[in-house]
N, C-alpha and C positions, 0 to 999 in steps of 0.2 A: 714433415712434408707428406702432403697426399698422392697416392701414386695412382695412375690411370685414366691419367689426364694428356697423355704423350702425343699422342694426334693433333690437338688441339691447337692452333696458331691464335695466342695475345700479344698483347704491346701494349706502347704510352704512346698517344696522339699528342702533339704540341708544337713550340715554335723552335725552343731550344732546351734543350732536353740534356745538354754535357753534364748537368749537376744534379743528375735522378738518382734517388735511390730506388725506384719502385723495380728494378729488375734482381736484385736480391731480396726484395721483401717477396716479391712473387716465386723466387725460388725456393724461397723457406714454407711457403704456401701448399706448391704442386710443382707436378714435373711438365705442365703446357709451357713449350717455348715463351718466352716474351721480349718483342724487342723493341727498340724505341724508333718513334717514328717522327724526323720534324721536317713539318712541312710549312711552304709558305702558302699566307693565307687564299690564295686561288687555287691552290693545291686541294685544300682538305672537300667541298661535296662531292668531286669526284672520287676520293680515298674513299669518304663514306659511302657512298652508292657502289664504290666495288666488292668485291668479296674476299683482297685479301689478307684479312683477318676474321676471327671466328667474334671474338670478343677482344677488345681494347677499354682502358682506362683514356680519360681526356685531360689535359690539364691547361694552364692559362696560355696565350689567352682566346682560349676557343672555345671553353665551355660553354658559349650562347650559341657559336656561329654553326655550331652543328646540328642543332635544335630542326632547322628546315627539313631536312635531308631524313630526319627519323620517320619512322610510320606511328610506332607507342609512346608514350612519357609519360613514365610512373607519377602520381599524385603528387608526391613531393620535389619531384625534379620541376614541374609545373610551377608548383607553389613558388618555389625559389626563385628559378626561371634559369635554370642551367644542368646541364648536364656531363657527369665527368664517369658514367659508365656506359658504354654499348655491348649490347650483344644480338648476336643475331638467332634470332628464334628455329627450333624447328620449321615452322611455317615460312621462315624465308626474310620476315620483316626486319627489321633493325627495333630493336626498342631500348630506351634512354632512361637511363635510373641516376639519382645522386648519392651516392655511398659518404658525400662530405660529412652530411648532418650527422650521420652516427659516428664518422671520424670525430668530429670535433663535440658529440655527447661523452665519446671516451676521454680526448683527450683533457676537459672537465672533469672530470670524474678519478682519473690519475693524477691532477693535479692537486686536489682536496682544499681547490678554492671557492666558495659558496658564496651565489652571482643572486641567490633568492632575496627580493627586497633589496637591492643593491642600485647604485645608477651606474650605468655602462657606457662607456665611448669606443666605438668600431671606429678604427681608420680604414679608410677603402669607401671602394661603393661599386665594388665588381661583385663576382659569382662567389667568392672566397666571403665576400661581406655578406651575403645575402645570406649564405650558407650558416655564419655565427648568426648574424642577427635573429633567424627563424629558432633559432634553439637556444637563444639568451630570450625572447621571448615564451615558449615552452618551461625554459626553467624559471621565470618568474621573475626578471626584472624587474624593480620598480620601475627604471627613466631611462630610456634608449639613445643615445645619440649618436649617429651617423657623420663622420667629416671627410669627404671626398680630400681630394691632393688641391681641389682647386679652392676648400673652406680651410684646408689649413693653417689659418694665419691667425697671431697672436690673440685679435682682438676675440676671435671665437673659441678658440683657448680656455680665454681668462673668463669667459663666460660658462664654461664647464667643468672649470680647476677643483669639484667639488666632486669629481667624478669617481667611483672608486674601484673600478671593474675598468683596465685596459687593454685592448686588443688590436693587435695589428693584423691586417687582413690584405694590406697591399706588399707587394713586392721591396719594399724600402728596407736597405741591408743585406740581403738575400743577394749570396753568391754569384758574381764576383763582385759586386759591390759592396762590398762588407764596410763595418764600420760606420755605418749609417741610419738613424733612429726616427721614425715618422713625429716623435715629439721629445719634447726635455721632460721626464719623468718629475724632475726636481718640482713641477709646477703645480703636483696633484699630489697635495697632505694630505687626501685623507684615501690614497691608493693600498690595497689590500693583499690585489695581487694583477699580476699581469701575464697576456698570452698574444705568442707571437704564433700566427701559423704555419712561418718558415722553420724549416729544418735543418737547412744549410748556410749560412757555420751553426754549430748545434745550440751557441751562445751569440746570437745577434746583439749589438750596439743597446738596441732596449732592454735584452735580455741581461746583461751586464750590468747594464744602472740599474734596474732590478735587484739584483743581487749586490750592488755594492749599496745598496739601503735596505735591504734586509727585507726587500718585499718577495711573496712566495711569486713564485712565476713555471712559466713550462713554456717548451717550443713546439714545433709542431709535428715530432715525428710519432707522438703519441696517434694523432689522428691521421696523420699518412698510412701509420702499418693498420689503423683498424678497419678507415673504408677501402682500406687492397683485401683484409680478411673479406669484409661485406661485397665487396668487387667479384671475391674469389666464387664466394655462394652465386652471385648472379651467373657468372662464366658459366658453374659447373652443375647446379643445385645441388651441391652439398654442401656439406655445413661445416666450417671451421673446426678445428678440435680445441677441449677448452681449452684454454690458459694461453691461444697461440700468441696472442697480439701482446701480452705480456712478456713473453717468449723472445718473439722475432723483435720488437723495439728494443731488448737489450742485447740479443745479435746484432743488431744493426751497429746499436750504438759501439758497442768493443769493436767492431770491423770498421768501422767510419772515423771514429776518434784518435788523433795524430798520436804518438808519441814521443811528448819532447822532453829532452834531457839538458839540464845544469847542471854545474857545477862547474870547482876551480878549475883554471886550466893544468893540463894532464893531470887528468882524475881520471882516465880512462872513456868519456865521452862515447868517442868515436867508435873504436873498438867494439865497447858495447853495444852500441848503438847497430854497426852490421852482424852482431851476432843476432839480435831480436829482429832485423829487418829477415834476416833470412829463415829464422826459426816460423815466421810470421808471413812469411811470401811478400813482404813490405819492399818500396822503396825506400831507401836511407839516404837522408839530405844531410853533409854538412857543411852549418852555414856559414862555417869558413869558405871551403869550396865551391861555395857558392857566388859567395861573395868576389871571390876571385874570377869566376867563370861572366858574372856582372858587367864587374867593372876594371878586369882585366891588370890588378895590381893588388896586391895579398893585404890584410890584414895589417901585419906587421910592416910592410911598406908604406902603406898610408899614416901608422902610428908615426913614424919615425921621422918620415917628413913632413905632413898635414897638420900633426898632433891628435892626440883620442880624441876630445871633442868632436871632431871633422871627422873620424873612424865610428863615433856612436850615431852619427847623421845618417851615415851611409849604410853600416849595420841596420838601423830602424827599415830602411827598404827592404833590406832583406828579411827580416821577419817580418814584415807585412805580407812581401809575398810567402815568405813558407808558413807562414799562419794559414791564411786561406785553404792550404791543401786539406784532402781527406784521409785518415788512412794509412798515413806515412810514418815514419821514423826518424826524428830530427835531431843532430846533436847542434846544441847551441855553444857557442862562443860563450868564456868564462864570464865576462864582464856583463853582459845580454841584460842582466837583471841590476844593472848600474842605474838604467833609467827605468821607471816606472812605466812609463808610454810603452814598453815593450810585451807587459802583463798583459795586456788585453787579447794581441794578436794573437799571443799562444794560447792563450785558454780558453779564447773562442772558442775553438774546436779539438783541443787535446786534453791530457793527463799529462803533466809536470810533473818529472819523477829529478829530485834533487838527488845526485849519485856524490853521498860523502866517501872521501879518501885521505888515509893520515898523510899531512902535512908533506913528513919526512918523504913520500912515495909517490911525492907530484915531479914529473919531468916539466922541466924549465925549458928544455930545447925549444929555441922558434920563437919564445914568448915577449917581447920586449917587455910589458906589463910586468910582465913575473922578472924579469932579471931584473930590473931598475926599481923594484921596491920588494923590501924583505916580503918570503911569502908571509909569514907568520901576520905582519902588517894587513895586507891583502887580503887575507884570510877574514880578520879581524873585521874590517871597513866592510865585507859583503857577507855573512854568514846570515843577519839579521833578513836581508833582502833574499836569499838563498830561501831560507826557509817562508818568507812570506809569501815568494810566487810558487813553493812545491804542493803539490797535492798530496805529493808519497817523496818518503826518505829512503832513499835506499845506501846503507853502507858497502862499498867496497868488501868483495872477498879476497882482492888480489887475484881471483884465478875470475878473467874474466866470462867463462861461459857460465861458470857459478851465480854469478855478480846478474847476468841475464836471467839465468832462472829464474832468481830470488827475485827478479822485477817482472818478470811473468806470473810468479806466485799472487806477488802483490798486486798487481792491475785485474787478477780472477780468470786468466788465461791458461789454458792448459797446454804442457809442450806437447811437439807431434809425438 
């Protein structure tokens, strides 16, 4: 972090702004305050024509509607036709830079997907779009295609299923709406690789089918922390130090990324689970607890009257909602990874650490599951699925602050 910048009043100008990271990327930056700022759209020429802030970042969807209100607009903010930095000059004026274009040059270039001679389709046709399209044309697209929300339909599709460069450029998926994909990947054979420029969940709906067909892909927080570095130079004129944006994107990521725990029931879950929340300054969700705090009748009550089936119904709500979070510390219900529809939620946005524990040292208490079928059985029927949704295995030490360590080791976390 750069220091002597303390005076200094930043922020993020936008309409809703609860799922920003830019206020720790900016602290990994310098020490200028920065805070977020959302307003409604009658709100913002007056913000701008005031004084107070020194320099802010802008994000959707205002990037254009600021544009009146400047006095300067860097060449390339022009070209594009939006704007998502301000500062205010010595001289008093406001002038308007776009730091996107060299986000999303990096976030190409971390990705090490080569768009040179390639055909592209941008979904979008806002400031986010304009922003890719100017720098997929710079790196040498062959065939550009643009599909607004309102060309998205099948027949225009099928007519560019041949596309091999995909990029989401509009909001679709993006927190809290998650689980949601501007297209069906399945439709484009001869796709290479793919970019979403949302951030948040780290694995958006496209990002996933992505990855479950083996295509290379990246999200967008590559190009979030680069034009905050390029932001930071306009703020302050100084210059970055090397390596940061390399840096602060994997700060980001280990601070942002949930972590959920599997395993048999009493394997130690929970337990573990509030010693790393707290080593971690983490919230600790478990979603038993949660579940019961929901819908107001435990786990094991609904097995016993309802049946599982009608308990893994009601479970799936619950890990959709604690999927979405950021940041957190989850212990999951043993069974969690019975149904496959629950992989997604979690690894949206976390690390699955599967916590093995011998057999003999599992507490049964509370469990209906575990008393009414041998565990060894139990054991047997999920271990396959255990290991298919973990990222990281972690064995029991029995001494559970140990057992935390050892999964702080593994996740590249260091204890306080």
């Amino acid at each position: 972090m750069k220091s002597g910048f303390a005076n200094m009043k930043c922020g993020l100008l936008g309409e809703k702004l609860g799922h920003s990271f830019s206020p720790q990327i900016h602290a990994e930056l310098a020490d200028y305050s920065y805070d977020l700022v959302e307003l409604a759209p009658d709100e913002v020429g007056p913000f701008v024509k005031s004084d107070k802030l020194d320099a802010y970042n802008v994000t959707i969807p205002y990037k254009k509607t600021v544009m009146p209100f400047l006095d300067v607009i860097s060449p390339e903010a022009k070209s594009i036709g939006a704007v998502n930095t301000v500062v205010r000059g010595a001289d008093g004026k406001l002038y308007g830079y776009n730091t996107d274009y060299f986000g999303f040059c990096h976030m190409l270039d971390v990705s090490g997907i080569k768009v040179e001679g390639k055909k592209a389709i941008v979904f979008g046709n806002g400031g986010a779009s304009a922003t890719v399209c100017a720098v997929l044309r710079d790196k040498g697209v062959k065939e550009l295609i643009v599909i607004s929300i309102e060309d998205n339909t099948p027949e225009n599709i099928a007519k560019h299923s041949d596309s091999e460069i995909i990029v989401n450029a509009t909001p679709v998926g993006m927190y809290p709406h998650n689980g949601r994909a501007p297209v069906d990947l399945t439709l484009f054979k001869n796709c290479i690789g793919v970019l979403d420029v949302i951030y948040n969940p780290s694995k958006t709906k496209l990002l996933l089918d992505a990855e479950g067909l083996g295509i290379a892909h990246v999200n967008g927080l590559p190009m979030l922390v680069a034009q905050a570095a390029k932001a930071f130079e306009f703020f302050t004129g100084d210059v970055a130090e090397e390596g940061a944006c390399e840096r602060i994107t994997a700060s980001i990521e280990r601070q942002t990324k949930n972590i959920v725990l599997i395993g048999m029931p009493g394997c130690g879950k929970t337990t573990v689970g509030k010693l790393l929340a707290k080593e971690l300054g983490r919230t600790f969700y478990d979603a038993d607890d949660v579940f019961t705090e929901n819908f107001g009748v435990t786990p094991a009550e609904v097995i016993s009257g309802e049946g599982e089936e009608k308990f893994r119904q009601m479970e799936h709500e619950i890990t959709e909602k604690l999927g979405k979070l950021s940041g957190a510390v989850i212990s999951c219900g043993g069974g969690v990874i019975t149904r496959e529809y629950n992989y997604e939620p979690l690894h949206q946005n976390g690390t699955i650490i599967f916590l093995e524990r011998e057999l003999a040292n599992l507490s049964k208490k509370g469990r209906p599951l575990s008393q009414s079928t041998p565990i060894e059985q139990l054991y047997a029927s999920r271990i396959d699925a255990y290991r298919r949704f973990a990222d990281i295995v972690v064995k029991s030490t029995e001494v559970p602050a140990n057992t935390a360590a050892l999964m702080l080791k593994e996740l590249g976390i260091k204890e306080k």
